[in-house]
C-alpha positions as CSV (number, residue, x, y, z in Angstrom):
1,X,0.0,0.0,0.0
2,X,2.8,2.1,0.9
3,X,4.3,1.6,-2.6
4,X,1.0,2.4,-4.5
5,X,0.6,6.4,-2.5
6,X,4.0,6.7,-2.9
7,X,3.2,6.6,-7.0
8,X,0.2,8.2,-7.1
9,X,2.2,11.2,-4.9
10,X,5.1,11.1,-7.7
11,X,2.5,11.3,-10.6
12,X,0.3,14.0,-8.8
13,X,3.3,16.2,-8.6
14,X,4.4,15.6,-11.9
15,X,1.3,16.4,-13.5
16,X,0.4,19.2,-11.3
17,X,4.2,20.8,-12.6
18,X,3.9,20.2,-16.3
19,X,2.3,22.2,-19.2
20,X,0.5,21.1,-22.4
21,X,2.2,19.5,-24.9
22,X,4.7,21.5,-26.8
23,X,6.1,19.0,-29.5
24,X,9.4,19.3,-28.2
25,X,10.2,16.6,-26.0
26,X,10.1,18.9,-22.6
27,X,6.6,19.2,-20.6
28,X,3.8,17.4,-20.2
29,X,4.3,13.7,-21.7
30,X,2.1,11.0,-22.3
31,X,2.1,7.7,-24.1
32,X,1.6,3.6,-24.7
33,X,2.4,0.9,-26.9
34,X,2.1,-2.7,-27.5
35,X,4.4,-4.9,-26.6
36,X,5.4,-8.5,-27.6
37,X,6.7,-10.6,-24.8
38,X,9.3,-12.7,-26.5
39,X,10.2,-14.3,-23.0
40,X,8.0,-14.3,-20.0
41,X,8.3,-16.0,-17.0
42,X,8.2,-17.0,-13.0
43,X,9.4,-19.1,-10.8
44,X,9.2,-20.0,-6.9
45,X,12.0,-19.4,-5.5
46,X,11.9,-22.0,-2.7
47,X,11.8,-24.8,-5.5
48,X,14.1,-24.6,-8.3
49,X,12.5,-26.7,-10.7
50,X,9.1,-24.2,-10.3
51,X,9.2,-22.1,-13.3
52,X,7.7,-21.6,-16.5
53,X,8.5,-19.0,-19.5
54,X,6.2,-18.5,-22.5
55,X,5.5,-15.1,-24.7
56,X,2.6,-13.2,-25.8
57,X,1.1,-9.4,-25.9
58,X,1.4,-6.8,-23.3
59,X,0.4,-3.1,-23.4
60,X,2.6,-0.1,-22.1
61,X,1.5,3.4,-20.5
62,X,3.6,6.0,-20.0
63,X,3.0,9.5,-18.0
64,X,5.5,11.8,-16.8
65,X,7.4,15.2,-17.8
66,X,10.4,15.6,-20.4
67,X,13.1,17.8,-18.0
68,X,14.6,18.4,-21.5
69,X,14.7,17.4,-25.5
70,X,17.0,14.8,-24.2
71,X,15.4,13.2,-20.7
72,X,12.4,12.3,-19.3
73,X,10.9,11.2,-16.4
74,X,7.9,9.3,-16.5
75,X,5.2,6.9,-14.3
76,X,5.3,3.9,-16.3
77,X,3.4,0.5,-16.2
78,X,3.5,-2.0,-18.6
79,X,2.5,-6.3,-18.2
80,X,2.7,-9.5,-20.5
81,X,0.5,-12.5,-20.5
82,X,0.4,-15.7,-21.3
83,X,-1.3,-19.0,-21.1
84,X,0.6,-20.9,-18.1
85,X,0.5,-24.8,-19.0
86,X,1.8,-25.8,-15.4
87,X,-1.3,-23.8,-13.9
88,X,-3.9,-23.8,-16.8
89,X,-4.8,-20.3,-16.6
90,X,-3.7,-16.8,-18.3
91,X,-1.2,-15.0,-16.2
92,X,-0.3,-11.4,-16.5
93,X,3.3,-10.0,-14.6
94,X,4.8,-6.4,-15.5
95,X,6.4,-3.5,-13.9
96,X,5.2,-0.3,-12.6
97,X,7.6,2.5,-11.2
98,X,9.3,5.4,-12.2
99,X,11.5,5.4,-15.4
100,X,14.2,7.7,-17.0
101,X,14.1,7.8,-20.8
102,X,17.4,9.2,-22.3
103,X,17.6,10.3,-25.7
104,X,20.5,10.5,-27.6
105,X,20.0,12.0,-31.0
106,X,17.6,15.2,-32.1
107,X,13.8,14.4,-32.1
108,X,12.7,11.6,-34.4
109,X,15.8,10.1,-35.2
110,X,17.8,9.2,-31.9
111,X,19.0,6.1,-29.8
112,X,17.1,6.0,-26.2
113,X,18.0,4.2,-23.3
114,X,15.9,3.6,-20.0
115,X,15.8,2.6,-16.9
116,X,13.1,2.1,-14.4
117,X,12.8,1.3,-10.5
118,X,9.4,0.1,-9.1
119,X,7.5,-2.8,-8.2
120,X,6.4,-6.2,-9.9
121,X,3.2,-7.5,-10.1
122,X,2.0,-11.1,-10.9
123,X,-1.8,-12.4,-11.4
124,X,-3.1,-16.0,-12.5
125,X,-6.5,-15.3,-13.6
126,X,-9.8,-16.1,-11.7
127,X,-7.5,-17.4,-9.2
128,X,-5.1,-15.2,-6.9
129,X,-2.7,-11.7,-7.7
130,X,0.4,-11.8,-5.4
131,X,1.4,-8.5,-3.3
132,X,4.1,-6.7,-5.1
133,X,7.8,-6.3,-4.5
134,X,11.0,-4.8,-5.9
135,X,10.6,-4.2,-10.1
136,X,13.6,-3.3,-12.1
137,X,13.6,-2.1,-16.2
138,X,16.4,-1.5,-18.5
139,X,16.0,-0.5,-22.1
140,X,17.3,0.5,-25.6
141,X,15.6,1.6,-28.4
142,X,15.1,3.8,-31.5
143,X,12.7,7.1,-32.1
144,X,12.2,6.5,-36.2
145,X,9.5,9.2,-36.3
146,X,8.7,12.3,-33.9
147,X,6.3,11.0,-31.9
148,X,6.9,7.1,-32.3
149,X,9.5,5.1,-31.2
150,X,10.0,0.9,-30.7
151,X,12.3,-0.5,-28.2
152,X,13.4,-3.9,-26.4
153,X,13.1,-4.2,-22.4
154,X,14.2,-5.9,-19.6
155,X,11.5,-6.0,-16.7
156,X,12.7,-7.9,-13.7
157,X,11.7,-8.0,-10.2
158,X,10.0,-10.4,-7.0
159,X,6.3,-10.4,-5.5
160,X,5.1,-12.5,-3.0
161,X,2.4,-15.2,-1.9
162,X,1.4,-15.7,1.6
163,X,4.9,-17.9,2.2
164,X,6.3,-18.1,-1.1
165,X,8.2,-15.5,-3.0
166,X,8.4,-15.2,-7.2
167,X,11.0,-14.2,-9.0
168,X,10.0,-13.0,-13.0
169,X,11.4,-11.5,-15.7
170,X,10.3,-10.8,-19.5
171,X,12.0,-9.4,-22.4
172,X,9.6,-7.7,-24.6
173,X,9.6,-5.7,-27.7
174,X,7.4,-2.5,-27.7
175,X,6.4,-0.2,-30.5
176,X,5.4,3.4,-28.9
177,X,3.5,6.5,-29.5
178,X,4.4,9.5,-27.2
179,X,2.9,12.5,-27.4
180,X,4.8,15.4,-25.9
């Protein structure tokens, strides 16, 4: 609970310090994306041979203020799902935190990099969601056009399960739209 007021209270004051969009990178930001997961997956950690990867879609949303044409900090949450044989339902994991985007190059033709601290969240569906813990992101991508950009990221991070803790990771491919 802590975690979650402690977001909201970051994206409050962002938003409440930014202006409309400007088309340059700095202000008011807002995106979101779709994202292939070509990995997904979890595993207990108190049993090494509990785990199970597989891939499919995901979504990314992204809110937050560019400081500059080159940087900007953002809220960002973004999941994967897939069908887990070993559990025979869909489950859905992803990251939520705070992320720095870094962009290399002039607008709509630059390398980006990212890197994100948050929390992890894990759900097997019409059956349980685990309390989140410590999320990590890193990232590396390419803005082709002024407001669109694709990337690859690494979302890692734990969440927990009465006893039981999960570790997960994915490695997903994203194509963006960013308005700023």
């Amino acid at each position: 609970m802590k975690k979650c007021i402690l977001t909201l209270t970051i994206l409050l004051a962002v938003a409440s310090s930014s202006f409309a969009f400007n088309g340059e990178r700095r202000g008011f930001v807002l995106g979101g994306g779709l994202d292939y997961a070509l990995s997904s997956g979890w595993k207990l950690d108190s049993q090494m041979d509990s785990y199970e990867t597989g891939t499919g879609l995901g979504f990314k949303f992204v809110i937050g203020y560019g400081i500059n044409t080159k940087n900007m900090i953002v809220y960002e949450a973004n999941s994967s799902g897939f069908y887990s044989d070993d559990l025979q339902r869909k489950v859905t994991q992803g990251f939520s935190g705070a992320s720095w985007y870094h962009y290399w190059g002039s607008r709509g033709k630059s390398i980006f990099t990212n890197v994100g601290a948050g929390f992890f969240m894990f759900s097997v569906e019409d059956r349980w969601s685990n309390e989140p813990d410590d999320g990590f992101q890193l990232g590396l991508g390419y803005e082709f056009s002024h407001h669109w950009q694709a990337g690859f990221y690494y979302t890692f991070g734990k969440t927990t399960d009465r006893n039981y803790r999960f570790s997960h990771n994915h490695i997903h491919f994203s194509i963006e739209g960013i308005a700023f």
